[in-house]
PyMOL commands that place a pseudoatom at each C-alpha (Angstrom):
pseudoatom trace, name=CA, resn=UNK, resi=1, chain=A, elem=C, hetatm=0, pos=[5.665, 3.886, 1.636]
pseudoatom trace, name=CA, resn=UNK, resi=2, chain=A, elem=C, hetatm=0, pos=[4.807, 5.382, 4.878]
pseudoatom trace, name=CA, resn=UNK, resi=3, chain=A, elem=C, hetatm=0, pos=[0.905, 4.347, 5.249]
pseudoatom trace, name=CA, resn=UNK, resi=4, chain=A, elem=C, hetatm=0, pos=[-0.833, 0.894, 4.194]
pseudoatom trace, name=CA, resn=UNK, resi=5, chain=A, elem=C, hetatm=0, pos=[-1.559, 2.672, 0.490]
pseudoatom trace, name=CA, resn=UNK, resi=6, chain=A, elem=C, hetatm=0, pos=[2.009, 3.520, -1.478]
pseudoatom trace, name=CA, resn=UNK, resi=7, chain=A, elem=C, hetatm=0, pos=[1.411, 6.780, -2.662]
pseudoatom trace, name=CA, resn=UNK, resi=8, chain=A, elem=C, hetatm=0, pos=[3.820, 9.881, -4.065]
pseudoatom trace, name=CA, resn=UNK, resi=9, chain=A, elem=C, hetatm=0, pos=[3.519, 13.351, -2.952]
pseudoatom trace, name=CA, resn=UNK, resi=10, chain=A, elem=C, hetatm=0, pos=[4.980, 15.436, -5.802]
pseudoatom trace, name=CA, resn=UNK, resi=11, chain=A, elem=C, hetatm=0, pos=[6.024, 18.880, -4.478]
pseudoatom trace, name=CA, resn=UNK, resi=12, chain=A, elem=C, hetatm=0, pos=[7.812, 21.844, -6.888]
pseudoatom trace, name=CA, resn=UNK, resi=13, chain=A, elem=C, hetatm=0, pos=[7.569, 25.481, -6.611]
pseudoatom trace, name=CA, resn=UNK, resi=14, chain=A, elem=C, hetatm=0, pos=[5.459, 27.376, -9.631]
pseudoatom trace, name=CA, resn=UNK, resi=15, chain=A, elem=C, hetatm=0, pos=[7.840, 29.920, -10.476]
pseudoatom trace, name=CA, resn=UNK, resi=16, chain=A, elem=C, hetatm=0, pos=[7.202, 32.231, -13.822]
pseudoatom trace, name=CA, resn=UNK, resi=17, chain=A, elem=C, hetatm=0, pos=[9.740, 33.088, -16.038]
pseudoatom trace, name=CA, resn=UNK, resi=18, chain=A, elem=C, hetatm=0, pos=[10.450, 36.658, -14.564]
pseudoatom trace, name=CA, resn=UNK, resi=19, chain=A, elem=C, hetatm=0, pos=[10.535, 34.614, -11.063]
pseudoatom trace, name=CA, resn=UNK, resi=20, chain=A, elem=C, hetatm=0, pos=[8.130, 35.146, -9.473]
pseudoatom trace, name=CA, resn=UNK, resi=21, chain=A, elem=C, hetatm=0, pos=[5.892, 32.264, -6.982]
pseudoatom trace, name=CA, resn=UNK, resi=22, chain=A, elem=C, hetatm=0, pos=[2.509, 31.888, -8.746]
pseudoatom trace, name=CA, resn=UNK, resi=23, chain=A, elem=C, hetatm=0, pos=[0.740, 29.011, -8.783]
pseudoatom trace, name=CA, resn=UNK, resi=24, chain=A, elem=C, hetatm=0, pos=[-2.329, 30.152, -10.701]
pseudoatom trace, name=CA, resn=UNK, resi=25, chain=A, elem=C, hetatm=0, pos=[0.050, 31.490, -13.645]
pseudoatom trace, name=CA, resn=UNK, resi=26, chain=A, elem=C, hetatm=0, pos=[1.767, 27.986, -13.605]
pseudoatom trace, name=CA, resn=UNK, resi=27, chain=A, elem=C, hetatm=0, pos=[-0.992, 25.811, -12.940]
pseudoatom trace, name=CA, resn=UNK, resi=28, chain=A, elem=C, hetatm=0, pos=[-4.520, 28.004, -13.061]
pseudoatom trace, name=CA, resn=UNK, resi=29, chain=A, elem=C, hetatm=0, pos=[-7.322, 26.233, -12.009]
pseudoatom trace, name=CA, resn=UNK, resi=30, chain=A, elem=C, hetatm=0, pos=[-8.233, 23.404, -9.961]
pseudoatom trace, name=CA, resn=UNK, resi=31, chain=A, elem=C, hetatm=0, pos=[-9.307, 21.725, -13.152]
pseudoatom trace, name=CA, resn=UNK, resi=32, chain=A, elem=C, hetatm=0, pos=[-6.153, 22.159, -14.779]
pseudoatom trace, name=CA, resn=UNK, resi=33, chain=A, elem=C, hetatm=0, pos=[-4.017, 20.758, -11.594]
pseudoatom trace, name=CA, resn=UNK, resi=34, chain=A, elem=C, hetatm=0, pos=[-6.389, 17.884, -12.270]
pseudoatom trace, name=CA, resn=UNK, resi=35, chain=A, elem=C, hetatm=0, pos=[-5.320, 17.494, -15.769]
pseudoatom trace, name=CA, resn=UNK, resi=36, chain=A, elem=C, hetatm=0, pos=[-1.729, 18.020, -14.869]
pseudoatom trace, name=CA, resn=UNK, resi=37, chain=A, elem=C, hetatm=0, pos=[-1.812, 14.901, -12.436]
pseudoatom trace, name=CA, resn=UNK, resi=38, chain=A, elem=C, hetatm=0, pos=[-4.256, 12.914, -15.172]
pseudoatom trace, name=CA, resn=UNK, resi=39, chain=A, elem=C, hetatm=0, pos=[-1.235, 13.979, -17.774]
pseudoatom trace, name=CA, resn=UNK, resi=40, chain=A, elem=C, hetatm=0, pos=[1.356, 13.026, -14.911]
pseudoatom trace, name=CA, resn=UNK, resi=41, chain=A, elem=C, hetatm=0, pos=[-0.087, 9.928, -14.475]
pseudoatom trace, name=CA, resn=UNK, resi=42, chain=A, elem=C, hetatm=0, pos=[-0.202, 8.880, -17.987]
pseudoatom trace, name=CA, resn=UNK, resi=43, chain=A, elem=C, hetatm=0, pos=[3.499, 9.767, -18.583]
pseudoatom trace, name=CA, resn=UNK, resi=44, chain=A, elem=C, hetatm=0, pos=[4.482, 7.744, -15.991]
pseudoatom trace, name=CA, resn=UNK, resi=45, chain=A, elem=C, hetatm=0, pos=[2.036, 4.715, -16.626]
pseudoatom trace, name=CA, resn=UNK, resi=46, chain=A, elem=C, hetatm=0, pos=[4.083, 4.756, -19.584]
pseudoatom trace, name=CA, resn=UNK, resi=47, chain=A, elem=C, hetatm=0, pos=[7.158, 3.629, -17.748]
pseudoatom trace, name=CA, resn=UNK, resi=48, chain=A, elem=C, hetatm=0, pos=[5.858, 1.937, -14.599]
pseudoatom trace, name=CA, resn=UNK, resi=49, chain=A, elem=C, hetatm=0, pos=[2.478, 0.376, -16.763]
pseudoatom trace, name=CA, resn=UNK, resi=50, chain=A, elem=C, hetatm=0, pos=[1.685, -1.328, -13.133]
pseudoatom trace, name=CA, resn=UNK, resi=51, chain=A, elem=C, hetatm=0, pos=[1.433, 2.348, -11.438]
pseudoatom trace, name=CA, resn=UNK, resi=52, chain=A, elem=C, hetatm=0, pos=[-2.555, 2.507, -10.149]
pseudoatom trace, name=CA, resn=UNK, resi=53, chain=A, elem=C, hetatm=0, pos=[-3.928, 6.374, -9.827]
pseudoatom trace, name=CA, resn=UNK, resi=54, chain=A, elem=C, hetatm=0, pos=[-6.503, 6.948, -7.298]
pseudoatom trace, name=CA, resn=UNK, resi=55, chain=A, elem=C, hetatm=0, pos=[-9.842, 7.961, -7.961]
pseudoatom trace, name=CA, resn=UNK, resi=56, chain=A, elem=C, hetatm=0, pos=[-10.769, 11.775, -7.066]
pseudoatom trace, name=CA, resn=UNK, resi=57, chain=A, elem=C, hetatm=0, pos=[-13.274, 12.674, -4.223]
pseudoatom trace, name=CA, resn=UNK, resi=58, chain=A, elem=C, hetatm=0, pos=[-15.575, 14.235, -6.972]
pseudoatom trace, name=CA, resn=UNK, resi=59, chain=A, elem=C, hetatm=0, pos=[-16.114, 10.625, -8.389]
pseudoatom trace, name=CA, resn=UNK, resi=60, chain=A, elem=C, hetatm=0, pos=[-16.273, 9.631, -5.542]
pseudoatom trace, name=CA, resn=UNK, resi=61, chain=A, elem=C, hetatm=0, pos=[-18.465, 11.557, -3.494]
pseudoatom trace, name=CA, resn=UNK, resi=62, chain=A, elem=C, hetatm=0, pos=[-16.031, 10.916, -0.024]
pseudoatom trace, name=CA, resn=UNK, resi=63, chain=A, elem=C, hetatm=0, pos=[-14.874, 13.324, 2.391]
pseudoatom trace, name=CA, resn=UNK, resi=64, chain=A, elem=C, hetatm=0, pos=[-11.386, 14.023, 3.264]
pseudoatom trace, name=CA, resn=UNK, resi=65, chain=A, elem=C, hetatm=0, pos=[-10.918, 12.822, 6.380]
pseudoatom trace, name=CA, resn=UNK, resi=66, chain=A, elem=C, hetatm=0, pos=[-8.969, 15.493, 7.998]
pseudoatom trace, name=CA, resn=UNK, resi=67, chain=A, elem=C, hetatm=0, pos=[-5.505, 15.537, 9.108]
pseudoatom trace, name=CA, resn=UNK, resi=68, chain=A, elem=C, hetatm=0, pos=[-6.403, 16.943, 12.399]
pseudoatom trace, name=CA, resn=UNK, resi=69, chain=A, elem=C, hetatm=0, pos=[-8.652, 14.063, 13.171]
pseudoatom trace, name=CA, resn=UNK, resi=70, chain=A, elem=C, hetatm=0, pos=[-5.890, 11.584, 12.907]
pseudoatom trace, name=CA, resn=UNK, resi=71, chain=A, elem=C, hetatm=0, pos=[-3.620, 13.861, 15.031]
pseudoatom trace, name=CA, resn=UNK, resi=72, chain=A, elem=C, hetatm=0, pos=[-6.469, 13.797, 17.701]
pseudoatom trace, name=CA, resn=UNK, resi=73, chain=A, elem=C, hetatm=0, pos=[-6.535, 10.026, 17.475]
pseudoatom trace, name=CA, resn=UNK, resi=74, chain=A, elem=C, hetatm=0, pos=[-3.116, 9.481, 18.007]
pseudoatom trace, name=CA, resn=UNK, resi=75, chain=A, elem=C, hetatm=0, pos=[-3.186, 12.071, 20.836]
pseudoatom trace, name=CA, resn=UNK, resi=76, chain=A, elem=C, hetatm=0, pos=[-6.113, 10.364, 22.481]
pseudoatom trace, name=CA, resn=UNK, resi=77, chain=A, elem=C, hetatm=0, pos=[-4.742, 7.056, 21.901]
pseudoatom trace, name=CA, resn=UNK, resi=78, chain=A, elem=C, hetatm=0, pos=[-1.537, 8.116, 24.158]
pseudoatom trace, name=CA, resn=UNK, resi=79, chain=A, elem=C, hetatm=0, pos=[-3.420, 9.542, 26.544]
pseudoatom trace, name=CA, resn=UNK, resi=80, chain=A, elem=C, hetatm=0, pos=[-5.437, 6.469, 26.866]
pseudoatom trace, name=CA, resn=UNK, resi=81, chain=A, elem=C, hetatm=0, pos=[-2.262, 4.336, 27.359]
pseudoatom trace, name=CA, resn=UNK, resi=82, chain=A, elem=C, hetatm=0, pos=[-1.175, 6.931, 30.177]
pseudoatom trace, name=CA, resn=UNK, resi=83, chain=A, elem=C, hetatm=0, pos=[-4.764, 6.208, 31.876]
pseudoatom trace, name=CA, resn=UNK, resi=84, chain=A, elem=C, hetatm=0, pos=[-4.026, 2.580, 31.649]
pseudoatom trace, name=CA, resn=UNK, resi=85, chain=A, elem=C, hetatm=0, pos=[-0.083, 2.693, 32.760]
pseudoatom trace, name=CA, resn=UNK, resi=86, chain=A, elem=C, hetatm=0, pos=[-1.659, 4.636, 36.051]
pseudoatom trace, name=CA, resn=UNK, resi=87, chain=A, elem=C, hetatm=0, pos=[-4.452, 2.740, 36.743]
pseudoatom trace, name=CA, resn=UNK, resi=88, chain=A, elem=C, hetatm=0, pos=[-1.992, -0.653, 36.219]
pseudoatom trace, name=CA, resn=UNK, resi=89, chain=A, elem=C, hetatm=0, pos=[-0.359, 1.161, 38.709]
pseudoatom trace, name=CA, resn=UNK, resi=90, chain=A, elem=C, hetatm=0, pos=[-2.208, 1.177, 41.455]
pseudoatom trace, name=CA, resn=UNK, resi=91, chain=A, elem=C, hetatm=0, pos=[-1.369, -0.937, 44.757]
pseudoatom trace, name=CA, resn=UNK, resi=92, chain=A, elem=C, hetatm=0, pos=[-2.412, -0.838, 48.503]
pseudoatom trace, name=CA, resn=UNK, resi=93, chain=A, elem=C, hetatm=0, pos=[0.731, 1.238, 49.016]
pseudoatom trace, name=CA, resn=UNK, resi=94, chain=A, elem=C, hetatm=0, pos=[-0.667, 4.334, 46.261]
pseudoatom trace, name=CA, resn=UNK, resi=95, chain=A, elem=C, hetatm=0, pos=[-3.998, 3.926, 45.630]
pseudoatom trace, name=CA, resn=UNK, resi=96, chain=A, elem=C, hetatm=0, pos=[-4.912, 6.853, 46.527]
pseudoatom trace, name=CA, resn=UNK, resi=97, chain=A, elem=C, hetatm=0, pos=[-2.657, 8.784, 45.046]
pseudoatom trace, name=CA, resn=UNK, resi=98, chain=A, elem=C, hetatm=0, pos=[-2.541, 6.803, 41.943]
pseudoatom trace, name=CA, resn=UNK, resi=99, chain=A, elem=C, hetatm=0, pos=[-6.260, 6.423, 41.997]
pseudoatom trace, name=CA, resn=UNK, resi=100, chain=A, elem=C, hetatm=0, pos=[-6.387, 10.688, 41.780]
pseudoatom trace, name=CA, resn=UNK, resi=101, chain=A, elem=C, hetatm=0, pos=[-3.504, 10.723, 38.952]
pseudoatom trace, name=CA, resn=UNK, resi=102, chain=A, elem=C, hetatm=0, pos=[-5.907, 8.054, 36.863]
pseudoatom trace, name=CA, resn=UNK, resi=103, chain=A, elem=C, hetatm=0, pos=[-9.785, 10.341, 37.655]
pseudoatom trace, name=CA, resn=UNK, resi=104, chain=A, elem=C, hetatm=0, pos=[-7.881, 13.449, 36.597]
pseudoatom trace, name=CA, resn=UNK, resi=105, chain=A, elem=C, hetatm=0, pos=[-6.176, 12.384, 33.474]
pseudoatom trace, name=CA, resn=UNK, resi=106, chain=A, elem=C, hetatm=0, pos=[-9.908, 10.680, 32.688]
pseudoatom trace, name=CA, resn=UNK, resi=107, chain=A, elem=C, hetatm=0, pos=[-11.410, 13.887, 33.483]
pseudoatom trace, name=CA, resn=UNK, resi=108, chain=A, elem=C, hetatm=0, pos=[-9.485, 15.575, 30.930]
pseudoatom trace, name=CA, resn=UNK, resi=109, chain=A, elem=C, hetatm=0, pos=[-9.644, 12.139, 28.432]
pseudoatom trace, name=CA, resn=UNK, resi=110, chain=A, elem=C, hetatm=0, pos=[-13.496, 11.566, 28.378]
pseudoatom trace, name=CA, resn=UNK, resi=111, chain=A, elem=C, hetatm=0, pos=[-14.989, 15.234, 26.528]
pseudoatom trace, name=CA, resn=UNK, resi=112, chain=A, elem=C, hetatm=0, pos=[-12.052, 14.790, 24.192]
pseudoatom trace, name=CA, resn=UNK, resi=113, chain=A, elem=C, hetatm=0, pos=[-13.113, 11.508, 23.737]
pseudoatom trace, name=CA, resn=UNK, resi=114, chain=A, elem=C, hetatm=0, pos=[-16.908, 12.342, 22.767]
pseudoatom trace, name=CA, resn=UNK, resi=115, chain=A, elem=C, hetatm=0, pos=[-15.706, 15.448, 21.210]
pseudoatom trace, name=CA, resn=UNK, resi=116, chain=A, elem=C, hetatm=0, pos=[-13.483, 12.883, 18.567]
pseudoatom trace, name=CA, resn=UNK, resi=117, chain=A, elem=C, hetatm=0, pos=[-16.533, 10.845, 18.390]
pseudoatom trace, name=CA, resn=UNK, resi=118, chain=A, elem=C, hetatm=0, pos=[-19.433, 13.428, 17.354]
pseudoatom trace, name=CA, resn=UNK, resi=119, chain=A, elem=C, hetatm=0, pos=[-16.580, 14.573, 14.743]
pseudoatom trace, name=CA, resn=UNK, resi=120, chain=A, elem=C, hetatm=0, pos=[-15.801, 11.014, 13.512]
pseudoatom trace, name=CA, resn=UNK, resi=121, chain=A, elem=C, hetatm=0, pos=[-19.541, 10.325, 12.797]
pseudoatom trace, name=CA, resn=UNK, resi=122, chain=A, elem=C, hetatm=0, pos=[-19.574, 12.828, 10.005]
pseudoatom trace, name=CA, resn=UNK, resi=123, chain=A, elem=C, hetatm=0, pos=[-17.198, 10.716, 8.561]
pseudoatom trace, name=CA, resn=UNK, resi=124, chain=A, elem=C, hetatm=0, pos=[-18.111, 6.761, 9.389]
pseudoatom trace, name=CA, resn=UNK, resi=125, chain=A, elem=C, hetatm=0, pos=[-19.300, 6.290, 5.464]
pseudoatom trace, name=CA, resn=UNK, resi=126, chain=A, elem=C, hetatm=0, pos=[-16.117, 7.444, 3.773]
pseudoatom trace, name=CA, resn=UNK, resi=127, chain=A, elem=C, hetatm=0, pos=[-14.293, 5.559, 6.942]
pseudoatom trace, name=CA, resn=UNK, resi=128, chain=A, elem=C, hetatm=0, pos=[-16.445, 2.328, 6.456]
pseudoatom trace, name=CA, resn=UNK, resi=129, chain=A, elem=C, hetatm=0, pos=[-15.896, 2.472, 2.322]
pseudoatom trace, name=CA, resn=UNK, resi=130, chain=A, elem=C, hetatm=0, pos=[-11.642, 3.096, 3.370]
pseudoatom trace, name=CA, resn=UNK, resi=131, chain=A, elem=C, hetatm=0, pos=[-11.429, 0.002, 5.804]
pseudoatom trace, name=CA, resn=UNK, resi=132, chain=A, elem=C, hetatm=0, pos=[-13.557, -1.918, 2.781]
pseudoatom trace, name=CA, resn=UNK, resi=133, chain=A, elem=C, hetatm=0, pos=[-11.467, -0.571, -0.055]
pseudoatom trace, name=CA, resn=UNK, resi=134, chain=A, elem=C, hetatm=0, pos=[-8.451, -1.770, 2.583]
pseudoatom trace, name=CA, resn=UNK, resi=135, chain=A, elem=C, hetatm=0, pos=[-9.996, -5.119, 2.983]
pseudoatom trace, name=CA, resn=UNK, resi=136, chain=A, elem=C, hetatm=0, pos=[-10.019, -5.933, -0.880]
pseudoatom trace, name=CA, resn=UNK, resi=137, chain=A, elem=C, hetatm=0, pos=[-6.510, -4.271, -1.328]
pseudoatom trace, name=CA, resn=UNK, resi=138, chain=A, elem=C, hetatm=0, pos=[-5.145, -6.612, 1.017]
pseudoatom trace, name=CA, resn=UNK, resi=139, chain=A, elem=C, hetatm=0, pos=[-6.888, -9.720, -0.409]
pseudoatom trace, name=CA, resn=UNK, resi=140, chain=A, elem=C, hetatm=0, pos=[-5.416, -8.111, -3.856]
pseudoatom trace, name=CA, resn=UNK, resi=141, chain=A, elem=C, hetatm=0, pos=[-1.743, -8.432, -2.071]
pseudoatom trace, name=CA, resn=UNK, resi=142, chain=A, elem=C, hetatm=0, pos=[-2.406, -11.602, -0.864]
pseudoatom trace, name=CA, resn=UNK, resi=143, chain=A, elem=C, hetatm=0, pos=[-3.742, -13.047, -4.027]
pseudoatom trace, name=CA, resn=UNK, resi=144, chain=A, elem=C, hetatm=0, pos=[-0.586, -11.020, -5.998]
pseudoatom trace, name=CA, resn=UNK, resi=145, chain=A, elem=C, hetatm=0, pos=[1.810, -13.074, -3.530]
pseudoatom trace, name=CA, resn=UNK, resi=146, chain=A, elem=C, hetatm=0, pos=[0.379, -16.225, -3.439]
pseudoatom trace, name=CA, resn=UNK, resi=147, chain=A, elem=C, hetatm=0, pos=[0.788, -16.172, -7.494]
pseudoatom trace, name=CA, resn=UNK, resi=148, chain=A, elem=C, hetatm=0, pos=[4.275, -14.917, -7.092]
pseudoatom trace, name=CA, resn=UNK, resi=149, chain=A, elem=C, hetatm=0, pos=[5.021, -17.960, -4.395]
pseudoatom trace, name=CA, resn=UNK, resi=150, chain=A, elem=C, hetatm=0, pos=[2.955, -20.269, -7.376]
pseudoatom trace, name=CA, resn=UNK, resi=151, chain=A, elem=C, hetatm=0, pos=[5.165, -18.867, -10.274]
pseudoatom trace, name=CA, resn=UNK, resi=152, chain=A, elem=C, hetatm=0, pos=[8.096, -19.457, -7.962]
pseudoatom trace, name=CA, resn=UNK, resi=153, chain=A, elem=C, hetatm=0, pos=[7.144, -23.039, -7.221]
pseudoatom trace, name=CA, resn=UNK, resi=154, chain=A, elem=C, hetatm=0, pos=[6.633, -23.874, -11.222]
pseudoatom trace, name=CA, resn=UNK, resi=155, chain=A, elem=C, hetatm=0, pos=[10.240, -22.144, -12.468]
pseudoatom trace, name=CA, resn=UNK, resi=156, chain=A, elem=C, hetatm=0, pos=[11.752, -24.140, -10.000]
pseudoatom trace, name=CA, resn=UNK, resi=157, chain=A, elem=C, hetatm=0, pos=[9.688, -27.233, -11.061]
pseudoatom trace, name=CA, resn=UNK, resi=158, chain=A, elem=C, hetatm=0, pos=[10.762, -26.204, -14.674]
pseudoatom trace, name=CA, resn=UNK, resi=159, chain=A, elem=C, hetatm=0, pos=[14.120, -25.792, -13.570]
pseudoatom trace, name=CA, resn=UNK, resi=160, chain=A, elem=C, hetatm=0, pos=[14.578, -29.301, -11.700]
pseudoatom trace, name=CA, resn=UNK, resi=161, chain=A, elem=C, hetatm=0, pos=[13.177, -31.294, -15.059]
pseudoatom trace, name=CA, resn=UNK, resi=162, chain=A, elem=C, hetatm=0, pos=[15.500, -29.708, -17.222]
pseudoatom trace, name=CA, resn=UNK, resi=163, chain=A, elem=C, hetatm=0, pos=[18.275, -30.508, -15.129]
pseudoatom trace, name=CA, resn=UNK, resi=164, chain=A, elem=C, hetatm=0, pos=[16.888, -34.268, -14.833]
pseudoatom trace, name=CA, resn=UNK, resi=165, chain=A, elem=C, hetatm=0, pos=[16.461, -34.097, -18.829]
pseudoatom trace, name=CA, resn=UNK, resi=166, chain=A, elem=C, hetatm=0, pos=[20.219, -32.626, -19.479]
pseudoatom trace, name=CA, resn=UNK, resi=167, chain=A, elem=C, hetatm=0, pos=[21.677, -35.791, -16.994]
pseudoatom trace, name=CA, resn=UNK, resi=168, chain=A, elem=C, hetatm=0, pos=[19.507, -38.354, -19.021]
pseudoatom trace, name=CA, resn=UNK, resi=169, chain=A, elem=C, hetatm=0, pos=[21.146, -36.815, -22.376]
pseudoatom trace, name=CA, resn=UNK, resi=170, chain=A, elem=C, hetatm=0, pos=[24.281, -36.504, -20.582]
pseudoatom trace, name=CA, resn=UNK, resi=171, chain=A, elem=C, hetatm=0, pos=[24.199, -40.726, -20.323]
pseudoatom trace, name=CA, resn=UNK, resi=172, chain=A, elem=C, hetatm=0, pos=[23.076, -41.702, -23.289]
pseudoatom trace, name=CA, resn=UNK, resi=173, chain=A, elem=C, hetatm=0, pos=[26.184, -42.892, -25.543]
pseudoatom trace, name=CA, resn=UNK, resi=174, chain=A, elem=C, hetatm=0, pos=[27.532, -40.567, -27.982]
pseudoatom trace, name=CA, resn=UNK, resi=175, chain=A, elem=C, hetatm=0, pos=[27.659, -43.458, -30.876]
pseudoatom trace, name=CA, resn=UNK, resi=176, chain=A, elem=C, hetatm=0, pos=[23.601, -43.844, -29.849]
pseudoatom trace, name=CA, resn=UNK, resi=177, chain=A, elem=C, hetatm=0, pos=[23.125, -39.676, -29.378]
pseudoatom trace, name=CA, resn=UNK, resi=178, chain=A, elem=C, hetatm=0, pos=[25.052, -39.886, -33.573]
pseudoatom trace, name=CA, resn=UNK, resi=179, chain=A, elem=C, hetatm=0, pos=[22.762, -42.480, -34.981]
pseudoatom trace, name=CA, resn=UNK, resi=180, chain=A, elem=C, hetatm=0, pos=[19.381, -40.641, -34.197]
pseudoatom trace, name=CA, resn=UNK, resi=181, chain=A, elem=C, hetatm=0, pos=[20.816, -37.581, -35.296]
pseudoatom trace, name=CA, resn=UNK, resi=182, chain=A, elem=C, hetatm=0, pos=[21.681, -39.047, -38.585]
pseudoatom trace, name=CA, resn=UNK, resi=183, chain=A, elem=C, hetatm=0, pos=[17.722, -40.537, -38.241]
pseudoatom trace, name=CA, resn=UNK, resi=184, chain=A, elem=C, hetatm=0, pos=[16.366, -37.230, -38.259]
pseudoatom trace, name=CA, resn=UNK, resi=185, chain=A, elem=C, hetatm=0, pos=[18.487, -35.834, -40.679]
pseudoatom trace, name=CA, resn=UNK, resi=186, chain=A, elem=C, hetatm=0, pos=[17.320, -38.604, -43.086]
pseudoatom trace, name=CA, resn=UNK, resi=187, chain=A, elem=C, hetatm=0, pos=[13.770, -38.071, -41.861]
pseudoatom trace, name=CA, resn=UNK, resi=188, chain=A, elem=C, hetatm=0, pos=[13.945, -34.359, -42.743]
pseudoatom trace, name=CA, resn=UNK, resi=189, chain=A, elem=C, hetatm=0, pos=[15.233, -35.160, -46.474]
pseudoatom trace, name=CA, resn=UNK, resi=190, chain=A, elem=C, hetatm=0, pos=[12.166, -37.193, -47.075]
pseudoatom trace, name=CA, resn=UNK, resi=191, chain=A, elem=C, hetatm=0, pos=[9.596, -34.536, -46.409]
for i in range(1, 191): cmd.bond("trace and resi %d" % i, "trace and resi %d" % (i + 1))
show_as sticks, trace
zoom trace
């Protein structure tokens, strides 16, 4: 639960029977870790039926966006918040030595910046489908909620007629509630 998509990182250590750390004994190939997790999946389905499984990058076709770009973003983004913080600094009293602090931390800022930015553009189709495949997810959530809220809404309409219905039986007189049960009994001979 630590990004927008809930996910599970399943970690173990392939050890052999003698011991020893081996993943390729344990596991082999990188098509049989895929049908591990398809088999891992499918077990679990099987108790959580509501449990979604992402689709690989080989059907696909996306990149992995690496972590190291997202490390670099976050960097940048701090640095970019120290800029500001130094240039919202800046009064008659330190301007120019606030105004120095600001050009050097931008010197250092801006070829990061287009460095991040000539990297990120091998990436802008597998980042445009992620913000899309975001977009629908959320409207998913939304919808899921707004059903829940609905479902909600109806039990407790349910709920509030019964109640009504038991107090209307509740008053009825048991000498009149005894008569139409001996109606129906009657009625039910007959057929």
């Amino acid at each position: 639960m630590d990004e927008k998509t809930p996910h599970l990182h399943l970690t173990f250590v392939p050890l052999t029977k003698d011991n020893r750390l081996c993943a390729k004994e344990i596991i082999g190939n990188r098509a049989n870790l895929t049908k591990w997790q398809d088999d891992f999946h499918a077990y679990m389905v099987e108790k959580y039926p509501d449990l979604e499984r992402g689709e690989s990058a080989s059907k696909t076709g996306r990149k992995h966006i690496p972590t190291r770009l997202f490390k670099q973003a976050v960097s940048l983004s701090k640095q970019a918040r120290a800029i500001e913080a130094a240039l919202d600094g800046i009064n008659p009293l330190n301007a120019g030595k606030k105004k120095e602090e600001a050009l050097s931390m931008l010197k250092k800022w801006f070829p990061q910046m287009e460095n991040f930015s000539g990297q990120l553009k091998k990436y802008k189709v597998t980042i445009n489908d992620l913000l899309e495949e975001n977009k629908k997810l959320e409207a998913r959530a939304k919808a899921s909620e707004q059903g829940k809220m609905k479902d909600r809404m109806e039990r407790a309409t349910l709920e509030s007629e019964l109640h009504n219905l038991r107090n209307f039986v509740d008053r009825i007189p048991p000498e009149v509630l005894a008569q139409v049960k001996r109606q129906q009994r009657h009625t039910v001979k007959e057929r």
